[in-house]
N, C-alpha and C positions, 0 to 999 in steps of 0.2 A: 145401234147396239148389236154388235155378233153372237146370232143364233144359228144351232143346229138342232135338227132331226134326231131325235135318239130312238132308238129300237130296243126294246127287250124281248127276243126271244126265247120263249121259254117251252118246255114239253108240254103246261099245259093251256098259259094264258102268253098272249099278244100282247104286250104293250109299247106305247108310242107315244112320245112328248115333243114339245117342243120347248127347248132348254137355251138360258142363256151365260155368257161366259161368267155370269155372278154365281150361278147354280140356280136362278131363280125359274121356276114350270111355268111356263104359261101357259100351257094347256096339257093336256093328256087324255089317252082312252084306252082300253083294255077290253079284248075279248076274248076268248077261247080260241087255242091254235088250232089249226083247223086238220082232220083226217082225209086221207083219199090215198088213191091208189100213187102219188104221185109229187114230190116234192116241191114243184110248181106249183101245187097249189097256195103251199105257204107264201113263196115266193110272190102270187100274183094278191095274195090277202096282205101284205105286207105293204107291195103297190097301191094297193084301194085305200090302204089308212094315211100310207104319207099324201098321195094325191094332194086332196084340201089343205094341205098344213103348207103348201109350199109358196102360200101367198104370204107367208111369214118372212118370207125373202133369206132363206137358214145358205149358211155357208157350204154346208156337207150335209151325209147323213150318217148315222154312226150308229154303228149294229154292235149291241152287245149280243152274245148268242151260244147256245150250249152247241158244245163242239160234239167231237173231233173235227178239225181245220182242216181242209186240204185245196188249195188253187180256188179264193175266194167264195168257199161254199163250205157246208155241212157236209161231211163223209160217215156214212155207217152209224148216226147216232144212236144211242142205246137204249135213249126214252123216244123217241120217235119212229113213225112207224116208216117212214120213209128211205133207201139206202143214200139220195142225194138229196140235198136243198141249195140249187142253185140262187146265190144272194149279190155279190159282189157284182160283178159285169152287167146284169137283166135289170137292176134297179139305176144303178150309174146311166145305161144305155136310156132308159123310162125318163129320167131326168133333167139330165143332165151337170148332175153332182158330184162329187167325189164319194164315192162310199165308204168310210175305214169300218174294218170288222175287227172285233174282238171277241174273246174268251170272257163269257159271261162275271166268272169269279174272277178273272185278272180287270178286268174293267170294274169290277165293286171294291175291291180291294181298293184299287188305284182313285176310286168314287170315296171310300171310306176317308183317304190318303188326303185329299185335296178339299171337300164338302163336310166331313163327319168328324167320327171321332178319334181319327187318325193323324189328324193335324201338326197333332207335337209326336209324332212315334216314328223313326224310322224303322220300326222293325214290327210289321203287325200281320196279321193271319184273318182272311176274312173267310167264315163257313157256313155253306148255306145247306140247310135240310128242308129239303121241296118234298115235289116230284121223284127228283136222284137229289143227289147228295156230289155236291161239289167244294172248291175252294181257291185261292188267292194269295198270293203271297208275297210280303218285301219285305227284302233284306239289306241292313245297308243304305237303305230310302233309294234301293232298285225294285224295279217290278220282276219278277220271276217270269220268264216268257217257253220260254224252253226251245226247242232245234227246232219244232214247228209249231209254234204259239199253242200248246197245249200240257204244261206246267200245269204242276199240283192238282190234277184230277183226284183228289183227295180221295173223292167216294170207291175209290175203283184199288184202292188199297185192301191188300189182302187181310183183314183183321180178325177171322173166327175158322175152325174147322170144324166145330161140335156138330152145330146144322148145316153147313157147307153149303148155302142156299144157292142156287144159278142166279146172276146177275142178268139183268137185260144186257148187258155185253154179250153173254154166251161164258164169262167163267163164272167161278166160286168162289165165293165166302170174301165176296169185298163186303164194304162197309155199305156203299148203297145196295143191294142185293138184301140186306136184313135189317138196316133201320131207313130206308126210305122212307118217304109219304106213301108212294106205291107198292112197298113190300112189310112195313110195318102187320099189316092184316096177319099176312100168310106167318110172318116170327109169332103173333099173338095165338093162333089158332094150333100150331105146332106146341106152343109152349103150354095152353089149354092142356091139351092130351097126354103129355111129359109129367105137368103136373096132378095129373087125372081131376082137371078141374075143369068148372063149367061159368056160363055167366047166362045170364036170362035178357040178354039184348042178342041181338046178330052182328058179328064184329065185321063187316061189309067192307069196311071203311077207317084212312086212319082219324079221321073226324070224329065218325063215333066212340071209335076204342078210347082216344086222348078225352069224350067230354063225360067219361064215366070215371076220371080219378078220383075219385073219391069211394070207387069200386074197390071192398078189402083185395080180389084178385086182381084188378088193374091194377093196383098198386103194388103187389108184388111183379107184375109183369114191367110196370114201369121202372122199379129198382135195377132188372135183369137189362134192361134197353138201354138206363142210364151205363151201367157198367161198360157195355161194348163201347157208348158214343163215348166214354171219357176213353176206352183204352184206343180209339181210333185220336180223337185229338190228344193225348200223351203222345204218339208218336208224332206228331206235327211239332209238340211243344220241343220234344228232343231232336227234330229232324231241322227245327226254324231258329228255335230260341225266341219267339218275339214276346215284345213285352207288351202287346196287346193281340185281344182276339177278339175281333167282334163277329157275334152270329145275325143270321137272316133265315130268307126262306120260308114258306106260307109254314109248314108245319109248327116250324121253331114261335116267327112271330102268333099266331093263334093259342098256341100253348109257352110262353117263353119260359116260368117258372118249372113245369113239370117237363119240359127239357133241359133245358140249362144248371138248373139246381142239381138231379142227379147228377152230371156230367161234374160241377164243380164239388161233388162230396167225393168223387171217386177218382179223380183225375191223381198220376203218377206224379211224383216228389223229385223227381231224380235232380231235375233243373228248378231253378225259383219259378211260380207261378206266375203268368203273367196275369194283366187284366182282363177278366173275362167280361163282356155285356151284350146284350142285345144292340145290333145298331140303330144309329139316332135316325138312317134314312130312312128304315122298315121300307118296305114294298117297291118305295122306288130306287134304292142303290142301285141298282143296274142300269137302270137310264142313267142317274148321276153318274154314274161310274165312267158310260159310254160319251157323254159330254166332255166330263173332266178328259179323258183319254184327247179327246181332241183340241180343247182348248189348252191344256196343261198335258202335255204328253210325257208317258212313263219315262223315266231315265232308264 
């Protein structure tokens, strides 16, 4: 039975399975991606997890992974603290594998596509709200790839000027910059003050802020958050047309109600609505994603 290696990397957690061409995990493990002065170090933690998995006898290895892409590696990324993550060539070379890399949300999508609940849709949007805030797209039952495999970075779309918050890119007023996992706090505490309101927790975290909706001001703060995420997915819905969208993403899946419901009260008319849901993979789309990519590769 032909297995591969899958990778998810992500800003804030490592994970690694080992996957076969049914979709079925046979194993997996997960831990926090690691900080240093030095992109290698991802690189050599990445090494330390497939090591043991390789008596699976896997075909390849197959890196799903938050971009920007450039010549087999991470360039510049915007949740990472690193400028390079050398992946492709140092692992191949450790191995002796093929490596294929992908774009995190272009491999979940394309996981959605093949594994989920994309099956019957040639035309579907997958988005995820982590960390940052990404996405996925096929058109046509094509994958969206772009000039250099970094298509539909959703979050990095310009959506608000009110708060015009600095992105971890270095611009303003994208979409991940103010409803992240990691910028959610800093819109909460801004909007605190706007509304000359207060709350009697410490909004630290977006964990905390999401496990007090039932907070009368969380709730008006989460009606304000729903509004932006629907008017970031209304331009996907008018920029894709697809007639499914399935969401992911630690923040989305832990809360999917008190994000997903705003978004679906507020989202724009212009085009028919598609189907909105939580994906069936949760957590691990991205491994599936990075499997399917190889066993079933994008058109």
């Amino acid at each position: 039975m032909k297995k591969v290696i899958a990778i998810d990397l992500g800003a804030t957690h490592l994970r690694v399975a080992v996957i076969n061409k049914e979709g079925e995990i046979l194993t997996k493990k997960k831990e926090r991606t690691k900080k240093g002065d030095s992109g290698e170090i991802v690189t050599e933690q990445i090494k330390k997890q497939i090591s043991p998995l390789i008596d699976y006898e896997p075909k390849a290895i197959t890196i799903g992974s938050i971009g920007p892409f450039e010549q087999g590696g991470i360039v510049n990324p915007s949740n990472l603290d690193f400028n390079e993550v050398p992946l492709k060539q140092p692992i191949e070379e450790e191995f002796d594998l093929p490596v294929k890399l992908f774009n995190d949300c272009q491999a979940a999508v394309w996981g959605e596509k093949v594994y989920g609940a994309g099956k019957n849709y040639n035309n579907l949007v997958y988005i995820t709200i982590s960390t940052g805030i990404g996405g996925g797209v096929i058109v046509g039952n094509h994958l969206l790839k772009g000039a250099n495999n970094n298509a539909a970075e959703v979050g990095h779309q310009i959506i608000e000027e009110k708060y015009n918050f600095e992105c971890n890119c270095g611009n303003f007023g994208h979409w991940e910059g103010i409803a992240s996992g990691d910028k959610i706090p800093r819109f909460f505490r801004t909007w605190l003050k706007e509304q000359n309101k207060e709350v009697k927790f410490q909004p630290k975290d977006t964990e905390t802020i999401l496990s007090h909706k039932n907070n009368n001001t969380v709730e008006g703060f989460l009606k304000q958050l729903g509004k932006i995420n629907a008017r970031a997915v209304s331009n996907l819905i008018v920029a894709y047309n697809p007639a499914l969208i399935t969401f992911g993403g630690a923040v989305l899946l832990n809360h999917p109600n008190v994000i997903l419901e705003p978004i679906k009260n507020n989202i724009d008319h212009f085009l028919k609505e598609p189907e909105m849901k939580v994906t069936p993979l949760g957590g691990d789309i991205i491994l599936m994603g990075a499997a399917a990519s190889y066993f079933n590769p994008p058109k």
